[in-house]
DONUNU-766747 format. One record per residue (C-alpha): residue in three letters; x, y, z. Coordinates in steps of 0.25 Angstrom, whole numbers, plus 5000, padded with zeros to 4 digits. Example, Ala and Ser with C-alpha at 12.3 -4.5 7.8 and 13.67 -1.06 7.14 Angstrom:
2
ALA504949825031;SER505549965029;
END
This chain:
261
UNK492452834674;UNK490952824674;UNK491152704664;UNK491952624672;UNK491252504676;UNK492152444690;UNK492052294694;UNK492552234710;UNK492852104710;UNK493252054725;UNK494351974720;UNK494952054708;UNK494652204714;UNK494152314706;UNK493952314689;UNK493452444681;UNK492952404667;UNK492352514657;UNK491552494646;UNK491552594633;UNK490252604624;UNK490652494615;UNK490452394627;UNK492152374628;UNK492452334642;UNK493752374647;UNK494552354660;UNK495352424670;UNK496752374667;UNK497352414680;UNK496052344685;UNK496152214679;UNK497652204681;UNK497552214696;UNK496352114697;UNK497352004689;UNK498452024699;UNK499352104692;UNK500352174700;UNK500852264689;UNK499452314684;UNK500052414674;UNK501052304670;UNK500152204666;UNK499252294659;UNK500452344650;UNK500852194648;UNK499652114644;UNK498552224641;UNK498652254625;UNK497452354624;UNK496952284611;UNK497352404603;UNK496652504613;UNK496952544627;UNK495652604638;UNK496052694648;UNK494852734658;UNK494652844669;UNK494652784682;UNK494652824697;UNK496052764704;UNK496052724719;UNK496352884721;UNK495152924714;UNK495852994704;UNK495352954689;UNK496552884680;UNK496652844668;UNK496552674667;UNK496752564659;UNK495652484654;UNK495852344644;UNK495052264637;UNK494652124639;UNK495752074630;UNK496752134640;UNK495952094652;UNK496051944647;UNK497751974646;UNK497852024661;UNK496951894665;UNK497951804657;UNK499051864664;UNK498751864677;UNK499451774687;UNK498151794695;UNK497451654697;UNK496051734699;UNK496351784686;UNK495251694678;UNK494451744689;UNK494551874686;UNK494251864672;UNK492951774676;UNK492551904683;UNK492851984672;UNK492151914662;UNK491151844670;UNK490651974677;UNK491152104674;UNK491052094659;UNK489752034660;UNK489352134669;UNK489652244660;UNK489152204649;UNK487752164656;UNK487652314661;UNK488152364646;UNK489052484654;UNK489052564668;UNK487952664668;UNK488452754678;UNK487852894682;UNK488353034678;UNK488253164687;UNK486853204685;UNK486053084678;UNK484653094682;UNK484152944684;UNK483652954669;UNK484752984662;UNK485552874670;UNK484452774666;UNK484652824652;UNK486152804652;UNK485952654659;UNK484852624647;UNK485852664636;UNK486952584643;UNK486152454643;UNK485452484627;UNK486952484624;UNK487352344631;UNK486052284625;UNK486352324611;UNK487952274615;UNK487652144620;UNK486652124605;UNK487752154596;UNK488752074606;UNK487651944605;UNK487551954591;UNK489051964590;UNK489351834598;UNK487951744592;UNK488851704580;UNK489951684589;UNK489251594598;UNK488451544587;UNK489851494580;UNK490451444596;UNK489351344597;UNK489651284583;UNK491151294588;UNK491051234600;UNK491151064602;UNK490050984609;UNK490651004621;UNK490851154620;UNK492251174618;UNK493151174606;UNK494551174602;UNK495351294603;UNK495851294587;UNK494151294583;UNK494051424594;UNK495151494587;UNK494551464574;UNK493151514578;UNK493751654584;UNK494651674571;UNK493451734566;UNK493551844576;UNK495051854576;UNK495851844561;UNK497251854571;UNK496851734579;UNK497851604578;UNK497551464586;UNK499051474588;UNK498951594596;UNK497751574602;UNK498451444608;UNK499451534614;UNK498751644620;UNK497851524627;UNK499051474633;UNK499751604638;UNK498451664643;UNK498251524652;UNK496951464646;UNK497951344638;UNK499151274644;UNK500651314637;UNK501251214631;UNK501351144617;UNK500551024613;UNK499151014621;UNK498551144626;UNK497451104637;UNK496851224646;UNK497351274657;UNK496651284670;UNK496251424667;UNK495751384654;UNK494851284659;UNK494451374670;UNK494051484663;UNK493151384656;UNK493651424643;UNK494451284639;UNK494351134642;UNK495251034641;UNK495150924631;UNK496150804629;UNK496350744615;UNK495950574614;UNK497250484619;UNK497850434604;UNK498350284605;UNK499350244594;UNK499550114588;UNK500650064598;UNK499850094608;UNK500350234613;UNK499450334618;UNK499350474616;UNK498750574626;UNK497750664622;UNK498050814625;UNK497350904631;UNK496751034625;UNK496051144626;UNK494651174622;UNK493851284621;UNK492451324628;UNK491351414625;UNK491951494636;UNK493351494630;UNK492851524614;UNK492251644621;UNK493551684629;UNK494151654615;UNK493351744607;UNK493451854618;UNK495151844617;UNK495351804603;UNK494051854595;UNK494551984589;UNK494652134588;UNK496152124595;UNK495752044607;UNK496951964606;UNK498452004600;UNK499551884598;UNK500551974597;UNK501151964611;UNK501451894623;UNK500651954633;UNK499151894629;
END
């Protein structure tokens, strides 16, 4: 239990996290669930957590003090329970979760934590392998993301967005299974595109979250005179390519074959 790292937000309560050696951050699912307003915590994990092919149960202390076995997800499933929610602080949440406690984590590089009978040496020791290991993480994870980025700033428009059939193209790489079609739909059932046919604008959120902008396609003026209005459409920020990636970029994070996403 020593590796559970526990996060308090005033608005959103109590989140425990855990981190394993490989730098994978998982989540209390119980935790989450509750801070997203879900009455039927156990329900909606059931219903929209998918697990990715693996599921993480950790030791923790309940409001007894007796140590249970709880659920903890991955981000993939942490970004479901946000979609879902009917909670209008949800954006908020993930702003804190993404903004603060990942980044927090993965500053520190884990939770040094003190075993019965450490002298001040040995603790010191422990802390200065934790941090050689998230120095040696965060290398492989730049030299990871300097083609990446290197390839978004050729991607990206003068103004900094693109369209979202050139961001599919440039995750596909990542992810053989990814479609534009699909991709569409899960933009609209997880709130960042408006439903509908035709023109597909952000939504509030999307435009919030500062992942999309709107754009409107040029009036067209026929012969006789009539006009066509220009749609509106979505673009796609830095911000959002990076959302995208993180969604859509491989290794399982995403699965079409439901309705639940």
């Amino acid at each position: 239990m020593s590796d559970i790292q526990i996060f308090d937000n005033p608005a959103f309560g109590q989140v425990r996290t855990h981190e394993d050696e490989r730098g994978v951050v998982t989540f209390c699912a119980k935790d989450v669930a509750a801070a997203l307003g879900y009455k039927r915590t156990t329900d909606a994990i059931k219903q929209h957590c998918r697990s990715d092919g693996a599921v993480f149960y950790r030791p923790i202390l309940d409001q007894r003090g007796r140590i249970q076995n709880a659920r903890f997800i991955t981000e993939p499933d942490l970004y479901r329970l946000i979609a879902h929610s009917k909670l209008h602080s949800a954006q908020l949440f993930e702003a804190w979760v993404f903004g603060e406690v990942l980044p927090s984590i993965r500053r520190h590089g884990g939770y040094v934590g003190a075993a019965p009978g450490e002298t001040d040496e040995q603790i010191l020791a422990r802390a200065l392998v934790v941090a050689n290991a998230a120095i040696e993480r965060s290398r492989s994870e730049l030299e990871e993301l300097r083609p990446r980025a290197a390839l978004g700033d050729a991607l990206m428009g003068s103004d900094g967005t693109c369209c979202i059939r050139e961001a599919v193209r440039y995750i596909a790489p990542m992810n053989a299974e990814i479609r534009l079609r699909d991709v569409m739909e899960d933009l609209k059932a997880c709130g960042m595109l408006c439903k509908g046919q035709g023109s597909t604008p952000p939504t509030r959120a999307g435009i919030d979250t500062g992942r999309f902008v709107q754009r409107t396609a040029p009036d067209v003026v026929h012969q006789d005179g009539w006009v066509t209005r220009g749609r509106a459409y979505a673009h796609v920020t830095r911000k959002g390519i990076a959302w995208m990636i993180q969604r859509y970029g491989g290794q399982g994070v995403i699965d079409f074959g439901g309705d639940d996403l």
